[in-house]
GULUM-496692 format. One record per residue (C-alpha): residue number from 1; y, x, z; residue in one letter. Coordinates in steps of 0.05 Angstrom, whole numbers. Layout:
+-----+--------+--------+--------+--------+
! num !      Y !      X !      Z ! residu !
+-----+--------+--------+--------+--------+
! NUM !      Y !      X !      Z !      A !
...
+-----+--------+--------+--------+--------+
//
This chain:
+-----+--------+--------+--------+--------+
! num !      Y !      X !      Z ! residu !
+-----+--------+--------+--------+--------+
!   1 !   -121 !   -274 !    138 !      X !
!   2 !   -181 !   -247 !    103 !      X !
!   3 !   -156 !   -183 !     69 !      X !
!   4 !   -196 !   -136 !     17 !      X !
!   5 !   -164 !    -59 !     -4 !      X !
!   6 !   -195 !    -31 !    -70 !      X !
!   7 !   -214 !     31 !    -52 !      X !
!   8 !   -223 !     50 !   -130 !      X !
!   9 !   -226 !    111 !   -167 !      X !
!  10 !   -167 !    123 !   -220 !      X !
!  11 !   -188 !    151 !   -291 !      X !
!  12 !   -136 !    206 !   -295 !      X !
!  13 !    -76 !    187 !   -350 !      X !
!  14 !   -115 !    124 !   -378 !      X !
!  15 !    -79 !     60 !   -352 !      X !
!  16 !   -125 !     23 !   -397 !      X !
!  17 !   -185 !     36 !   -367 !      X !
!  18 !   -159 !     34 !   -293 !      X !
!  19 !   -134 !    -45 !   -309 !      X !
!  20 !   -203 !    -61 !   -323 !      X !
!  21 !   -224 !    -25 !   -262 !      X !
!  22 !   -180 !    -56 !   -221 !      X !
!  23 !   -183 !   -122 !   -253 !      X !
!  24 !   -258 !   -124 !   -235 !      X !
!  25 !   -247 !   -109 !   -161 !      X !
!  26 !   -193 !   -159 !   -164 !      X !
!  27 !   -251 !   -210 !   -186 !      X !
!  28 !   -300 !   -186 !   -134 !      X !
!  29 !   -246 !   -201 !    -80 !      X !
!  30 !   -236 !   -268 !   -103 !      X !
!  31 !   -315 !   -276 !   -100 !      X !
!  32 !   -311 !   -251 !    -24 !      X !
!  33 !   -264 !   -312 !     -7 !      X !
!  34 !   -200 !   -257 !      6 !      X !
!  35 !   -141 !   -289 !     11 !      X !
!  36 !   -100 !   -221 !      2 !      X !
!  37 !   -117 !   -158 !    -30 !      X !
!  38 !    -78 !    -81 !    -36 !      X !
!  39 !    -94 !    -32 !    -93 !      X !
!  40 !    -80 !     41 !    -83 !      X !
!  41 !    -20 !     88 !   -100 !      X !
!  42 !    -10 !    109 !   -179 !      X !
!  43 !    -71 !     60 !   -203 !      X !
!  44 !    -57 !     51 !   -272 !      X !
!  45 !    -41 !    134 !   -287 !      X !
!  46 !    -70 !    176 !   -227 !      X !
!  47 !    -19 !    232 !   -211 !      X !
!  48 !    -13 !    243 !   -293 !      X !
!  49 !     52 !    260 !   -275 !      X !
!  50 !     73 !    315 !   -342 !      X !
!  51 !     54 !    250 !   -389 !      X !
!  52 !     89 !    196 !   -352 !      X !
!  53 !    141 !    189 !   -415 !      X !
!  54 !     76 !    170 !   -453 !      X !
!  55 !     39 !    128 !   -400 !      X !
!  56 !     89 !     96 !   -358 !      X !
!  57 !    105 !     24 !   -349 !      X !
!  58 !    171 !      1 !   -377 !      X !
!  59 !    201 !    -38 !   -323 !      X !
!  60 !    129 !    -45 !   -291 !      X !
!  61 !    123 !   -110 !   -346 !      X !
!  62 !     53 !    -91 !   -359 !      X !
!  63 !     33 !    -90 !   -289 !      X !
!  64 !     69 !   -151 !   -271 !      X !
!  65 !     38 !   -201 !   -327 !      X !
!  66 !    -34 !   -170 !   -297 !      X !
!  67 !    -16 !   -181 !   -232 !      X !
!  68 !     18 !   -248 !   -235 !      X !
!  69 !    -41 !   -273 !   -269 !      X !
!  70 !   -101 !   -253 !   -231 !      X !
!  71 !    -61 !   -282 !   -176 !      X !
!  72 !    -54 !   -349 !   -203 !      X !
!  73 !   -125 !   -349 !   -231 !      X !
!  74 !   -156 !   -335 !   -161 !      X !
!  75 !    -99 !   -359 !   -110 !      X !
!  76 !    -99 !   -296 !    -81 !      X !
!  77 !    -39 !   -253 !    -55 !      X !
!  78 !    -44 !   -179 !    -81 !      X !
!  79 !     -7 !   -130 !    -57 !      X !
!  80 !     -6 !    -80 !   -127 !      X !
!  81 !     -9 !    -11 !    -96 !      X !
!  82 !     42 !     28 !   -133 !      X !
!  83 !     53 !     37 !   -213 !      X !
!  84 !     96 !     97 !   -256 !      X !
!  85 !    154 !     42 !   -270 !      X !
!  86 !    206 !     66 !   -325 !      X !
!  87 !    272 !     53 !   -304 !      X !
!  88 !    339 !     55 !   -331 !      X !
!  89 !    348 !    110 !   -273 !      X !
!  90 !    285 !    143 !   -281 !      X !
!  91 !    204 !    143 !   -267 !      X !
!  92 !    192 !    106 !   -202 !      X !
!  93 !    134 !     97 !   -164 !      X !
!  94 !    140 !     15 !   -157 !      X !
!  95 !    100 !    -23 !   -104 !      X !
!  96 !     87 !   -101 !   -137 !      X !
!  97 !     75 !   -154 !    -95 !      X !
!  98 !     54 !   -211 !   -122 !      X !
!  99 !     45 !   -275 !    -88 !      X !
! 100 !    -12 !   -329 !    -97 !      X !
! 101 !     25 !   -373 !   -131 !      X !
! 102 !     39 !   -302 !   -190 !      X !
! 103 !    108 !   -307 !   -167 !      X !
! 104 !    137 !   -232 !   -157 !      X !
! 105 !    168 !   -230 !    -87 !      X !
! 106 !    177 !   -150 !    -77 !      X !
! 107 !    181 !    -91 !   -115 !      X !
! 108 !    186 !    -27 !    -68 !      X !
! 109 !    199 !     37 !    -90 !      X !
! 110 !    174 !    106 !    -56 !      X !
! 111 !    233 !    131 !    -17 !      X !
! 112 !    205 !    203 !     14 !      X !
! 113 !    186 !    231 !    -58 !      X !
! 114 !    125 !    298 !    -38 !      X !
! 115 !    142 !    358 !    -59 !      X !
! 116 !     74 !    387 !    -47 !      X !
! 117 !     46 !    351 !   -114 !      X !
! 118 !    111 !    359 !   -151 !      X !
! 119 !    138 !    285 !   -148 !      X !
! 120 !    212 !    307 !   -142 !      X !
! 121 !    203 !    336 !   -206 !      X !
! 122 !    181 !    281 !   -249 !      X !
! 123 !    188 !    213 !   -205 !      X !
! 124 !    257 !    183 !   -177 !      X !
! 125 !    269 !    163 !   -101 !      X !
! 126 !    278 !     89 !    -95 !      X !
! 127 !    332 !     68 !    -46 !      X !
! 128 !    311 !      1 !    -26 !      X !
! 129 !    261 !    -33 !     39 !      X !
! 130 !    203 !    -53 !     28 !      X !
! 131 !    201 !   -122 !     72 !      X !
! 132 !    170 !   -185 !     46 !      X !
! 133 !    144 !   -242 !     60 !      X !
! 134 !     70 !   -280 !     43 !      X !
! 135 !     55 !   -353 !     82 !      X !
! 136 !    120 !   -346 !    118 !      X !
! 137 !    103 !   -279 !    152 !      X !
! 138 !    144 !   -219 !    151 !      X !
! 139 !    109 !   -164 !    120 !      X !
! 140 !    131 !    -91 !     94 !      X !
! 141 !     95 !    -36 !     38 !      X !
! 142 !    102 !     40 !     47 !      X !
! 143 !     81 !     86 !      1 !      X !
! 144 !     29 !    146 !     23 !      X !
! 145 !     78 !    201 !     50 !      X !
! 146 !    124 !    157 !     84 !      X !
! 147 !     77 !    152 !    139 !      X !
! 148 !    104 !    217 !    163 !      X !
! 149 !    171 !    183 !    175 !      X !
! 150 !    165 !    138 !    235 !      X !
! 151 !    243 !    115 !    233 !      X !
! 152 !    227 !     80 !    160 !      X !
! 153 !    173 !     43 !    194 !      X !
! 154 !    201 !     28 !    263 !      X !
! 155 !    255 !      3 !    207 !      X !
! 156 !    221 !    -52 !    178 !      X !
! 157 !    188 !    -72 !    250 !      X !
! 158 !    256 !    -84 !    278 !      X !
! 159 !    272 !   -119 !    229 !      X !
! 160 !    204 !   -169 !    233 !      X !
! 161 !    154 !   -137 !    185 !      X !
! 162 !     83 !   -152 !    229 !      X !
! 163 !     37 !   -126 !    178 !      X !
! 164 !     52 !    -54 !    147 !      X !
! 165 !     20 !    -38 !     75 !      X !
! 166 !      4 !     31 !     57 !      X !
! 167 !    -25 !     43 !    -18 !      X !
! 168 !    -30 !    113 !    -23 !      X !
! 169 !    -73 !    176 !    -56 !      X !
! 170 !    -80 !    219 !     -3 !      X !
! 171 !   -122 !    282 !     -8 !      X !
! 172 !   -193 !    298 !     31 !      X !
! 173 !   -162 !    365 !     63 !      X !
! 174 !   -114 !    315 !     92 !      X !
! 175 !   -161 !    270 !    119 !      X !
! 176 !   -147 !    272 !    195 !      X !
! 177 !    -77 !    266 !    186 !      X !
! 178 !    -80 !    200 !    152 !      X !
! 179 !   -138 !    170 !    201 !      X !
! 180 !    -81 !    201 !    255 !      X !
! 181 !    -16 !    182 !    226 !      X !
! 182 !    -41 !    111 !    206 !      X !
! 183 !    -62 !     93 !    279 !      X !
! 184 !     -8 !    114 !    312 !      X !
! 185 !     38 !     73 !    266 !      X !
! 186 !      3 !     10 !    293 !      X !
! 187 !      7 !     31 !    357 !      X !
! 188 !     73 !     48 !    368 !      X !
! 189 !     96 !    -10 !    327 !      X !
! 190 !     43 !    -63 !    354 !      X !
! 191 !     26 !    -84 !    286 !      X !
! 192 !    -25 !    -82 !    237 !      X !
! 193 !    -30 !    -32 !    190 !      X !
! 194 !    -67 !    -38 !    119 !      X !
! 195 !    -79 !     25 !     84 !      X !
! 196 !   -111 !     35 !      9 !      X !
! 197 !   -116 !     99 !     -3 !      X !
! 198 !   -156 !    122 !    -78 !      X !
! 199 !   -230 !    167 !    -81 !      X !
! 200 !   -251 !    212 !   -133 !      X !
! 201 !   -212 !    279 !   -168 !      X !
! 202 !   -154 !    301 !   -213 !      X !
! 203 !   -151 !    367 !   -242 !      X !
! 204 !   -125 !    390 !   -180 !      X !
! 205 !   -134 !    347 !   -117 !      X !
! 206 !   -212 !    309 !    -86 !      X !
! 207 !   -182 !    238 !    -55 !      X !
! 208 !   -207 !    222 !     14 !      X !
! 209 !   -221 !    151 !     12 !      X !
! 210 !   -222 !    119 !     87 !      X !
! 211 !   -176 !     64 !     75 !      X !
! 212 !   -170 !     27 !    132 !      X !
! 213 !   -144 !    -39 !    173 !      X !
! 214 !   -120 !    -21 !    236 !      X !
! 215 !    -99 !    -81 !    300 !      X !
! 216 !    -36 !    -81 !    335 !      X !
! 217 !    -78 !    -50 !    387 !      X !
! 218 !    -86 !     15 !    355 !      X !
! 219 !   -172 !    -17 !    337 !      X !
! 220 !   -204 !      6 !    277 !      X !
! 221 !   -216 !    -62 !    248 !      X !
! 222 !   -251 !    -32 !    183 !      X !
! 223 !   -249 !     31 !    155 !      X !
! 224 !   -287 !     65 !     81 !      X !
! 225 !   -323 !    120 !     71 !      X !
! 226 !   -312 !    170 !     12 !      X !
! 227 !   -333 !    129 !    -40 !      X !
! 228 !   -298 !     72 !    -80 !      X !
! 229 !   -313 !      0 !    -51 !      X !
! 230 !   -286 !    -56 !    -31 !      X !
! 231 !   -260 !    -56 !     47 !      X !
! 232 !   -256 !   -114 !     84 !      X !
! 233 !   -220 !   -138 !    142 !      X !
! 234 !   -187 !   -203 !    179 !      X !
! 235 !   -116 !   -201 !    214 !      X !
! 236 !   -100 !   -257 !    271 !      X !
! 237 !    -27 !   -249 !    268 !      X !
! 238 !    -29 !   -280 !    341 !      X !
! 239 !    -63 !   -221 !    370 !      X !
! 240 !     11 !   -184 !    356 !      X !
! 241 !     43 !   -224 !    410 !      X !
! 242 !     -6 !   -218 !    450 !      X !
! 243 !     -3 !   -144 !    450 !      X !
! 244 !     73 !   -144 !    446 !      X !
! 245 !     63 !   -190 !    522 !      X !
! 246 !     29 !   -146 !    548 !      X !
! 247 !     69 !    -80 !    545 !      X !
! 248 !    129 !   -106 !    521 !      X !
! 249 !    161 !    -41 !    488 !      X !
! 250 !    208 !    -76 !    441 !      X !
! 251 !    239 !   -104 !    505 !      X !
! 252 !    244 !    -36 !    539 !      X !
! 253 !    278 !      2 !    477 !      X !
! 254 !    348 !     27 !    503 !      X !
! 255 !    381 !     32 !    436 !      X !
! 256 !    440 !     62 !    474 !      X !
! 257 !    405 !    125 !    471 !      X !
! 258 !    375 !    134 !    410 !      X !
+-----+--------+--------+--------+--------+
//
């Protein structure tokens, strides 16, 4: 599976603008023959968090009609990062996922909320998984600070996801834990791991960029740089049993004990 993350920039607080942005990139993935692509964390707002009652998406409709249709009009599966969705419980932050047929299959919500850029006070925890499935395989979305919780992902593994999706905005003096934190996901869960992280500024955080595809293995497949572009990669889901053969760790787990 040919697979494309738009590594974009996000105009701070103008969801206008960023669907055109991202419908663009959308357009260009098409163009590159991807079957799949993943857009970053918070893409229509940025972390616009004080205005959210202005610029969120009631009931993520907005995003879903955009999604759903540049599906359909490129048969391409697009995984749709993460949106302010205005709930009857609150402002989530929503992962879409949008098959290539525009049919929703999964909306995800971020469980671990980060209190370092305030989310707890304006966003609401979701309290749902995030598995899915696209051509019949078992997939699963995170959402940038739950890759600091191992147990959510070994989670989703045990229960079949083989590919792991991680839109995120994830700051520059953070950089090394993400490149860290992201491999070692894939490792320890043979899987791949698919991670769309944002570049640019806010008024008060510089983005890092370096999203990245990463093999069951624990390979680099394809990583960016610090710039926005277009990253792509190709998973052979065959290459997980292969790795899972040859040290067979889900075998050796002795639940008994932990």
């Amino acid at each position: 599976m040919k697979i494309a993350c738009l590594q974009i920039d996000i105009a701070f607080g103008n969801p206008d603008l960023n669907y055109k942005r991202a419908a663009d990139y959308l357009k260009k993935a098409h163009e590159a023959g991807c079957e799949l692509a993943v857009l970053p964390e918070l893409w229509t707002t940025g972390y616009d968090l004080t205005r959210l009652d202005e610029i969120a998406d009631t009931g993520a409709s907005r995003t879903k009609a955009f999604l759903s249709d540049a599906a359909k009009k490129y048969r391409m599966h697009i995984v749709g990062g993460s949106v302010a969705n205005d709930t009857d419980d609150g402002v989530k932050n929503t992962m879409i996922i949008v098959n290539h047929h525009g049919e929703v299959v999964k909306e995800y919500s971020k469980l671990h909320l980060f209190r370092l850029m305030n989310e707890e006070k304006y966003l609401a925890a979701g309290d749902t998984d995030g598995l899915f499935e696209l051509d019949g395989e078992k997939m699963a979305g995170f959402i940038c600070y739950d890759i600091r919780f191992p147990e959510w992902f070994r989670k989703h593994v045990l229960n079949g996801a083989r590919v792991l999706f991680v839109p995120a905005e994830w700051p520059l003096a953070r950089v090394d834990h993400w490149r860290t934190l992201l491999i070692a996901r894939a490792i320890e869960n043979q899987a791949y791991v698919v991670a769309c992280n944002r570049v640019g500024s806010d008024p008060d955080n510089q983005f890092a960029g370096h999203s990245i595809i990463v093999g069951p293995w624990g390979e680099v497949i394809a990583e960016a740089g610090k710039e926005e572009e277009m990253l792509i990669g190709e998973i052979d889901f065959d290459a997980i049993d292969e790795i899972r053969s040859r040290i067979p760790v889900f075998e050796d787990r002795l639940e008994s004990f932990y």
